[in-house]
C-alpha positions in Angstrom: 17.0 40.3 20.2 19.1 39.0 22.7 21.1 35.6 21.8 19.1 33.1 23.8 15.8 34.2 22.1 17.1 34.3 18.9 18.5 30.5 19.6 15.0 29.6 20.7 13.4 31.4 17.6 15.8 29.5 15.5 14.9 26.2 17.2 11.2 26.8 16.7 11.4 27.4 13.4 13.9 24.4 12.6 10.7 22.6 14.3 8.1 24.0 12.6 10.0 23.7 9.3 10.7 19.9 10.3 6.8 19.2 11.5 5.8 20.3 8.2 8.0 18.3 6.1 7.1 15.2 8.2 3.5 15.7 7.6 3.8 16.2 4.3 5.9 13.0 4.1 3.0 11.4 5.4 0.2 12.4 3.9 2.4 11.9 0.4 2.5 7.7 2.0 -1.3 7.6 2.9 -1.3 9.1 -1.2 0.8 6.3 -2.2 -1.4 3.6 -0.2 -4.4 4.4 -1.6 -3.1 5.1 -5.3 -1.8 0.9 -4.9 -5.7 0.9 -4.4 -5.5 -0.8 -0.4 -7.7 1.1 0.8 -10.5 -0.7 -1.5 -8.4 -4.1 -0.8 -9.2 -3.4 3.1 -12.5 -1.6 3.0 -11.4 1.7 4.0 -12.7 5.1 2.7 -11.0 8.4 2.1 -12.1 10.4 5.1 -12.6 8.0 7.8 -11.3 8.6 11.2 -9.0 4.8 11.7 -8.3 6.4 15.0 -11.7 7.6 16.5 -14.0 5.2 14.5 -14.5 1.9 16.2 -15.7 0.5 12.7 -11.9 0.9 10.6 -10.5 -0.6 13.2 -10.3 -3.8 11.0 -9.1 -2.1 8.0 -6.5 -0.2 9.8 -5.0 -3.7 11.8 -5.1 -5.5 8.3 -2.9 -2.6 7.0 -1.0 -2.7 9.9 -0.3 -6.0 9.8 0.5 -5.8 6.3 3.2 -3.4 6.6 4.9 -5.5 9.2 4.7 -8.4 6.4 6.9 -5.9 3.8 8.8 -5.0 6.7 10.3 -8.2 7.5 10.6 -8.8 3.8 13.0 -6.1 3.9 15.4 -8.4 6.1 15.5 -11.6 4.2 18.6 -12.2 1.8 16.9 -11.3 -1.3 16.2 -8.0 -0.1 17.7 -5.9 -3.0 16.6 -8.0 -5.7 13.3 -7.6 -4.7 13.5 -3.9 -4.0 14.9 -3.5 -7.5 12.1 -5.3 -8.6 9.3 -3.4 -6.8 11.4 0.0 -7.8 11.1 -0.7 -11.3 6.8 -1.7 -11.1 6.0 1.1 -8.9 8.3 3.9 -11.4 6.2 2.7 -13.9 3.3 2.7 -12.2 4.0 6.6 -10.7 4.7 7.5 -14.5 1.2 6.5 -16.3 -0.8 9.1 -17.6 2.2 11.8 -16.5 3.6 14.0 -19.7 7.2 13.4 -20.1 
């Protein structure tokens, strides 16, 4: 294997390795969102398409729109406090039913 195509094997498998992690990232979010039970809140359902089905398009703005909400929260001055605070509720949350 000559050094450019092992370079460019490297670099696909940094990208496959890094495309993997991201969607497990993700799918580990959508987990967390519908554990905090929004997708009831919003009148979603496991398995619908939000990008393909005209019908969650609703859902998937009010979610949207949502996030933007906790975003900005993120910049005001009692930032910390209040990420402490949600730390703390969602660790205990994440914890119920788990065996220690």
């Amino acid at each position: 294997m000559n050094r450019k195509s092992y370079m460019e094997y490297r670099d696909e498998t940094n990208s496959r390795k890094m495309r993997k992690a991201r969607t497990r990232t993700l799918i580990q979010l959508g987990g967390l969102i519908e554990k905090a039970g929004l997708l009831d809140f919003i009148e979603l359902e496991t398995g619908q398409d939000l990008q393909k089905d005209p019908a969650t398009f609703e859902g998937a703005a009010t979610l949207m729109g949502a996030l933007l909400s906790l975003k900005e929260s993120f910049l005001t001055e009692e930032a910390e406090a209040q990420k402490m605070l949600w730390a703390s509720r969602g660790k205990k949350e994440l914890t119920k039913g788990k065996i220690s």
